[in-house]
KEKE-3310 file (N, C-alpha, C; in steps of 0.2 Angstrom, whole numbers, plus 5000, padded with zeros to 4 digits):
npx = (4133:4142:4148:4155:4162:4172:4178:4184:4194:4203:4209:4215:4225:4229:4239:4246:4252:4262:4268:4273:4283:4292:4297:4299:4293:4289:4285:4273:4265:4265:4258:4246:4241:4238:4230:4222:4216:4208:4205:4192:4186:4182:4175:4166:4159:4153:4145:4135:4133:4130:4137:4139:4127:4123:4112:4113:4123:4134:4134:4140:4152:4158:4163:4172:4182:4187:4192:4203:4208:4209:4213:4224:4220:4208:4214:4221:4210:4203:4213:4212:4196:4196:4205:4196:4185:4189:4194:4182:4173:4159:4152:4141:4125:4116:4119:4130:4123:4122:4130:4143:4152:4162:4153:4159:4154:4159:4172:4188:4196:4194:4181:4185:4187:4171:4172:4168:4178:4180:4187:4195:4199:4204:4190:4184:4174:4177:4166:4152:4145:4133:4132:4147:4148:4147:4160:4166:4165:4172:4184:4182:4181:4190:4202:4198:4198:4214:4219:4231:4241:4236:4238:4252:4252:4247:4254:4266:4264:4260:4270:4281:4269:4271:4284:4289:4281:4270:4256:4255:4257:4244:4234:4217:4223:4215:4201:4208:4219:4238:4244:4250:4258:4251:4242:4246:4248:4235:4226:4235:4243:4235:4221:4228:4232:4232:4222:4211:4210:4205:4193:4186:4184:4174:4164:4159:4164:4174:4169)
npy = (5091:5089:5103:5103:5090:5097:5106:5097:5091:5102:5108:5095:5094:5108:5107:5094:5099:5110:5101:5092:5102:5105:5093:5083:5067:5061:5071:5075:5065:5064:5078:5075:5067:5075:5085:5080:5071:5084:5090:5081:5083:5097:5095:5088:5096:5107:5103:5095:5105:5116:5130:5139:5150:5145:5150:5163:5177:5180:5171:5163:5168:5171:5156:5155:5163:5160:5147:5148:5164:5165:5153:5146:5153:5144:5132:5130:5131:5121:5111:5114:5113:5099:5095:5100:5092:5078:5078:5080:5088:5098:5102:5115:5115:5126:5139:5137:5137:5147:5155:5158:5152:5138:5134:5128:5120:5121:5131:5132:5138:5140:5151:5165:5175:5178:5180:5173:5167:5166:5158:5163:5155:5154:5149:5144:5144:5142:5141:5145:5160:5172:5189:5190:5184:5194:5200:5189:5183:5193:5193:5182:5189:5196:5188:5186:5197:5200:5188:5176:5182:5187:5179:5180:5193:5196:5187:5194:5206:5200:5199:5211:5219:5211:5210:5225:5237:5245:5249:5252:5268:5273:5262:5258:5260:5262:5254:5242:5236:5234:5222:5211:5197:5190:5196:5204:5200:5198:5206:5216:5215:5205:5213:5226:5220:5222:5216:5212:5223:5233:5225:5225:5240:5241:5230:5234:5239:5233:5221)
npz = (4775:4767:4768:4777:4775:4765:4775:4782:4772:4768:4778:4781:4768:4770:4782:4777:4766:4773:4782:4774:4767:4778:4782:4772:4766:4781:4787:4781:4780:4798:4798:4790:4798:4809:4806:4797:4807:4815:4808:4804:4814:4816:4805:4808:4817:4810:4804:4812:4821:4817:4811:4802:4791:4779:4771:4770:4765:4771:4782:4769:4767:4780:4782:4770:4772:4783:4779:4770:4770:4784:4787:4795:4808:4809:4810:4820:4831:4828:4832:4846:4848:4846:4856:4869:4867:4868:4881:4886:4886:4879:4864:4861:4853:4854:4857:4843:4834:4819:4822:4817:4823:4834:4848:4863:4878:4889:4900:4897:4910:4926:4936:4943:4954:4955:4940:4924:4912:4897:4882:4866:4851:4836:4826:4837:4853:4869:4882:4891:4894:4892:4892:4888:4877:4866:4867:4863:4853:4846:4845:4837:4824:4825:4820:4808:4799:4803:4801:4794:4803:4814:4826:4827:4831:4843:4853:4852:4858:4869:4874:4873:4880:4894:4897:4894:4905:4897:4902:4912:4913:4911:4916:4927:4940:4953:4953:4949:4958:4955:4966:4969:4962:4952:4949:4941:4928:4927:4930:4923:4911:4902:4901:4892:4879:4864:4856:4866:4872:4861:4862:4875:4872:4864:4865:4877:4896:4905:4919)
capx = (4138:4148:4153:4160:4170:4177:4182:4191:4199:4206:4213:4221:4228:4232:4244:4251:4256:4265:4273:4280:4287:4296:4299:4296:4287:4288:4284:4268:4262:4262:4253:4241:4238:4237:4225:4216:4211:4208:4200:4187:4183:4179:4171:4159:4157:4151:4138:4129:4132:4128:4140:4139:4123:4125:4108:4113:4129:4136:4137:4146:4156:4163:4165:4175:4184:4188:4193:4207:4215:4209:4214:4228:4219:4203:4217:4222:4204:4201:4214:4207:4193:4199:4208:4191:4182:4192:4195:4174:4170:4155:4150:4134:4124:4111:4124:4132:4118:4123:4133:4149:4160:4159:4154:4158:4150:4163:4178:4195:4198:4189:4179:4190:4183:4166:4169:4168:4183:4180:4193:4193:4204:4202:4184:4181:4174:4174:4162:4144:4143:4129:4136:4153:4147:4150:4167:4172:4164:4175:4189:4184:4180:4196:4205:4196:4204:4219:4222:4238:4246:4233:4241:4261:4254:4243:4258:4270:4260:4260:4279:4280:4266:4273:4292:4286:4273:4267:4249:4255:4256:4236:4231:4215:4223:4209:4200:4213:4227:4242:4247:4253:4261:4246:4236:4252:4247:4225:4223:4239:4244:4228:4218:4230:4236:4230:4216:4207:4209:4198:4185:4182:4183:4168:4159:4161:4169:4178:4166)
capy = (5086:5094:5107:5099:5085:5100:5109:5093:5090:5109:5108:5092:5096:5113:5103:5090:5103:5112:5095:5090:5107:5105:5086:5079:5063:5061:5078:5077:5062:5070:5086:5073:5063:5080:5089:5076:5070:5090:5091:5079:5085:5102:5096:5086:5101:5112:5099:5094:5111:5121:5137:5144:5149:5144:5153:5169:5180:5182:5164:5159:5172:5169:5150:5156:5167:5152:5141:5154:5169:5166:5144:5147:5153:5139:5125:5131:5130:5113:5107:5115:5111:5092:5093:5101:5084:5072:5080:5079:5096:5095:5106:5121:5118:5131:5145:5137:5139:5152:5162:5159:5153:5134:5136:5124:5121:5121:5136:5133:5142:5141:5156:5168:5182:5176:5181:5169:5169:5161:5158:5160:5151:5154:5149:5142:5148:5137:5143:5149:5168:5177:5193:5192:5183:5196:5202:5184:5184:5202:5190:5177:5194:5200:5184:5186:5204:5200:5180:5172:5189:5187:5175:5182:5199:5193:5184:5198:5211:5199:5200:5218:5220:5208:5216:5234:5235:5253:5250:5254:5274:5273:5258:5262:5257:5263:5248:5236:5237:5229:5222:5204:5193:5185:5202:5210:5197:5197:5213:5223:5213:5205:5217:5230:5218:5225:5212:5213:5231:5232:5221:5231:5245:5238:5229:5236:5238:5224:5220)
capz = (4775:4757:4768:4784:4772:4763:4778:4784:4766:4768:4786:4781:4765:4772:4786:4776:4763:4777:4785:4768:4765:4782:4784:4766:4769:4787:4789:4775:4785:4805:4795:4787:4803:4813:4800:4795:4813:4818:4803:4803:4821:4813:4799:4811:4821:4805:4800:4816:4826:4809:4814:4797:4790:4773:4767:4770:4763:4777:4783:4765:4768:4783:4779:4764:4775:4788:4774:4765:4773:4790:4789:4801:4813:4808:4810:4827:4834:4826:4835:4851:4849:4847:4862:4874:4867:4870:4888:4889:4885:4872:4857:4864:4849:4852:4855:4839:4827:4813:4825:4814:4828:4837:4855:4867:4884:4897:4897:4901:4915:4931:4938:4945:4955:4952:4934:4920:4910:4891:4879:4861:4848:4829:4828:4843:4858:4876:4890:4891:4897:4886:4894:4886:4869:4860:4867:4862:4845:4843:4845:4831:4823:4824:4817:4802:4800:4802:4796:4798:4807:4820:4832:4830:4832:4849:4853:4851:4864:4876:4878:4874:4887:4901:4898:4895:4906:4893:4902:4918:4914:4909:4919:4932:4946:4959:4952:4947:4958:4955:4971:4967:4955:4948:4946:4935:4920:4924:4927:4920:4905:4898:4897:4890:4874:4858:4854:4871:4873:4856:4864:4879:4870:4859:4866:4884:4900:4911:4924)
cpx = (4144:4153:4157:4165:4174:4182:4187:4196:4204:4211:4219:4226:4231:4241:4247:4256:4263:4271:4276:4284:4293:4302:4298:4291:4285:4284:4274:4263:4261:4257:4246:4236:4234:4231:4218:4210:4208:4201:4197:4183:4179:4173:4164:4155:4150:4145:4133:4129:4128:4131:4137:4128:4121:4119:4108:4121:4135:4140:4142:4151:4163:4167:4170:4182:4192:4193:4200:4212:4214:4210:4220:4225:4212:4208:4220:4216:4202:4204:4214:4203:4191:4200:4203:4186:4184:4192:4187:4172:4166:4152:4141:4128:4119:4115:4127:4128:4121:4126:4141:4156:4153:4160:4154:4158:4154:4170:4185:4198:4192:4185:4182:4186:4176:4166:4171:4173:4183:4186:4191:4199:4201:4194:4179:4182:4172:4169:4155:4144:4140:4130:4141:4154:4151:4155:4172:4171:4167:4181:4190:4184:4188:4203:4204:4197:4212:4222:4226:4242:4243:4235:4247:4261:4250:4250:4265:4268:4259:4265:4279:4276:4270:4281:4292:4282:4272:4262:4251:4253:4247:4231:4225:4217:4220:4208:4201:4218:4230:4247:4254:4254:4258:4242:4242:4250:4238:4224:4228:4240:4240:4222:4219:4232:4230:4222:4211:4205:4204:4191:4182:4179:4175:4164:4158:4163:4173:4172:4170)
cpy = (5088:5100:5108:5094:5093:5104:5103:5091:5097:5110:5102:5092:5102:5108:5097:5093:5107:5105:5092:5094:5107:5099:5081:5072:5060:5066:5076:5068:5062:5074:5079:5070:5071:5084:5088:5075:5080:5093:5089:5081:5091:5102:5092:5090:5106:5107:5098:5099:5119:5129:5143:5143:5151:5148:5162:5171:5177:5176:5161:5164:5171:5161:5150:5157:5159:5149:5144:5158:5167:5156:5145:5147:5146:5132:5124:5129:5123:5109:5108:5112:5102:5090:5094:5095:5079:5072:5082:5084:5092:5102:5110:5121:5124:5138:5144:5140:5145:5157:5163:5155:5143:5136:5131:5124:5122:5127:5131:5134:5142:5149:5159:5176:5181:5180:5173:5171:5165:5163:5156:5158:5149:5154:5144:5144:5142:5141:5145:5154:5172:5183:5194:5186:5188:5201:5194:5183:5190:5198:5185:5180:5196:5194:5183:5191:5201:5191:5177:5176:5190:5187:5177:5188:5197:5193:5190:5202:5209:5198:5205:5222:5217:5213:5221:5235:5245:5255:5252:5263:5277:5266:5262:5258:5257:5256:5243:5238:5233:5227:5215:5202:5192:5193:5205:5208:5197:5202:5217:5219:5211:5210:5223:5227:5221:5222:5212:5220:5232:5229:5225:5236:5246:5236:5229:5236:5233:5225:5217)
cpz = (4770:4766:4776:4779:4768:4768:4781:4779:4766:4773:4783:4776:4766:4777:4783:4770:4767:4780:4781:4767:4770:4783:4778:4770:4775:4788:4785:4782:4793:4802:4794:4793:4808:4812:4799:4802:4815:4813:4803:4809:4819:4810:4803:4814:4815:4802:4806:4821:4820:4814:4808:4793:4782:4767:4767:4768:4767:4780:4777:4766:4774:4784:4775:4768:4780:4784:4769:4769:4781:4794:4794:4808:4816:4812:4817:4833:4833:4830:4843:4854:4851:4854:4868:4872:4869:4879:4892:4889:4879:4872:4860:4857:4848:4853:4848:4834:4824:4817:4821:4818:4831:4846:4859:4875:4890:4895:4900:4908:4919:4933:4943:4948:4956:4943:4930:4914:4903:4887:4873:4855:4842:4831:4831:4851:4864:4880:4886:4894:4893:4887:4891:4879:4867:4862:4862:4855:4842:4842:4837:4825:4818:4819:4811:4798:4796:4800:4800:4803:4813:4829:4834:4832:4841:4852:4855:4857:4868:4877:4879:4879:4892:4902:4897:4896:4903:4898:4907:4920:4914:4912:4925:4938:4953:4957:4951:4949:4957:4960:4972:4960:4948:4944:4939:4928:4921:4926:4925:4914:4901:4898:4893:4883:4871:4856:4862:4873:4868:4857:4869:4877:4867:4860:4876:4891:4903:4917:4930)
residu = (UNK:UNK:UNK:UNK:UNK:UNK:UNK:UNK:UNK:UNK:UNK:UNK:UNK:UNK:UNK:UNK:UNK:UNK:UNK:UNK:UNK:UNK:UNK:UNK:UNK:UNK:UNK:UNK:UNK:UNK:UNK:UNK:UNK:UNK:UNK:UNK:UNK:UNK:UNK:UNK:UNK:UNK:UNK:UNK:UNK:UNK:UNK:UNK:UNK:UNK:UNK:UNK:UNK:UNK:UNK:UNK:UNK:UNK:UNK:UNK:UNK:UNK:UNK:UNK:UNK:UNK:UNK:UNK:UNK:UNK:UNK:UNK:UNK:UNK:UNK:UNK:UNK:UNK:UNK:UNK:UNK:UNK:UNK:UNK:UNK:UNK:UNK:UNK:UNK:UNK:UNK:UNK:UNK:UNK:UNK:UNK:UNK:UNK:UNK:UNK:UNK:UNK:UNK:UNK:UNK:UNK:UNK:UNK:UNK:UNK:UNK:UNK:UNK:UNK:UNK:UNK:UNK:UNK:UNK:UNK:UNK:UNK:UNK:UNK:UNK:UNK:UNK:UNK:UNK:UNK:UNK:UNK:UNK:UNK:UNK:UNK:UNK:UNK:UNK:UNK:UNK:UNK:UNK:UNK:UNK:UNK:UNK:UNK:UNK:UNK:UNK:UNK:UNK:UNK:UNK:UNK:UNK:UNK:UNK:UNK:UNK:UNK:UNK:UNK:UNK:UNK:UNK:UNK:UNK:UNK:UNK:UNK:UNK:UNK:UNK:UNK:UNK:UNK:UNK:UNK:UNK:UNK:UNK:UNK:UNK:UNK:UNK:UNK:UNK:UNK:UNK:UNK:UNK:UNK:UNK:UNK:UNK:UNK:UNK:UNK:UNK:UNK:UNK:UNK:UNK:UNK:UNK)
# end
């Protein structure tokens, strides 16, 4: 319980800090509504899903982590997370357990191909595919790396991919041609941005 209400005291005093600096008292109250609610979703999530595993290093650690350099990307997923409840998604807790990351039961994105396609956001991950767990865990991984820089540098690569397609000269196109519109961004630009390319690399190929 301590440590779900601090993470919702964190998120919203993170965001109402931000929305006063932008909007003085208006602003400090949107951030506090936005935060608070996003936050307290988190923080229920971190108590009745238990992500973190508060008896080991490693759990306080990433907790710490979450809560600090990597709250940007924490506040992001909150409000994710927020939005995949309301719209009737619900919380996996047995993939959540002490894995570090909240997992929730349904992805975003339909099955394309027959692959299953999850998405993950600070730390929170949609879908179920034990398969490609730990490419998505390499994501909430990587967010913890790199903090607030995470999402502008992601963000960034997929312009620079989309309007310089670079991957094209080391693209496999035997396997993934690019014939159509739609392939140019699922199979030429998403898997070539920096942060995806890392996770194949890692935790293995594109099926």
């Amino acid at each position: 319980m301590v440590a779900g209400t601090i993470a919702a005291v964190v998120l919203a005093g993170a965001t109402g800090f931000v929305g006063y600096a932008l909007g003085a008292v208006v602003g400090l109250v949107v951030g506090l509504v936005v935060g608070g609610g996003a936050g307290a979703v988190f923080g229920w999530a971190v108590v009745t899903a238990r992500p973190y595993d508060f008896s080991a290093g490693i759990g306080i650690f990433r907790y710490v982590v979450d809560l600090t350099w990597s709250l940007p990307n924490t506040l992001i997923g909150a409000v994710y997370l927020t939005g995949n409840l309301i719209g009737g998604n619900r919380v996996e807790r047995h993939y959540s357990l002490h894995s570090g990351c909240v997992q929730l039961a349904r992805g975003v994105f339909p099955r394309i191909n027959g692959v299953s396609y999850l998405t993950t956001i600070g730390t929170v991950i949609a879908g179920v595919a034990p398969a490609v767990h730990a490419h998505e865990h390499g994501h909430v991984l990587q967010s913890r790396i790199f903090g607030p820089f995470y999402v502008p540098l992601v963000l960034l690569n997929y312009v620079l991919a989309t309007l310089i397609p670079f991957w094209w000269l080391y693209h496999d196109h035997s396997r993934y041609p690019i014939r159509k519109f739609g392939a140019y961004f699922m199979d030429g630009v998403y898997p070539h941005v920096w942060n995806e390319a890392w996770c194949y690399r890692v935790y293995g190929p594109r099926r």
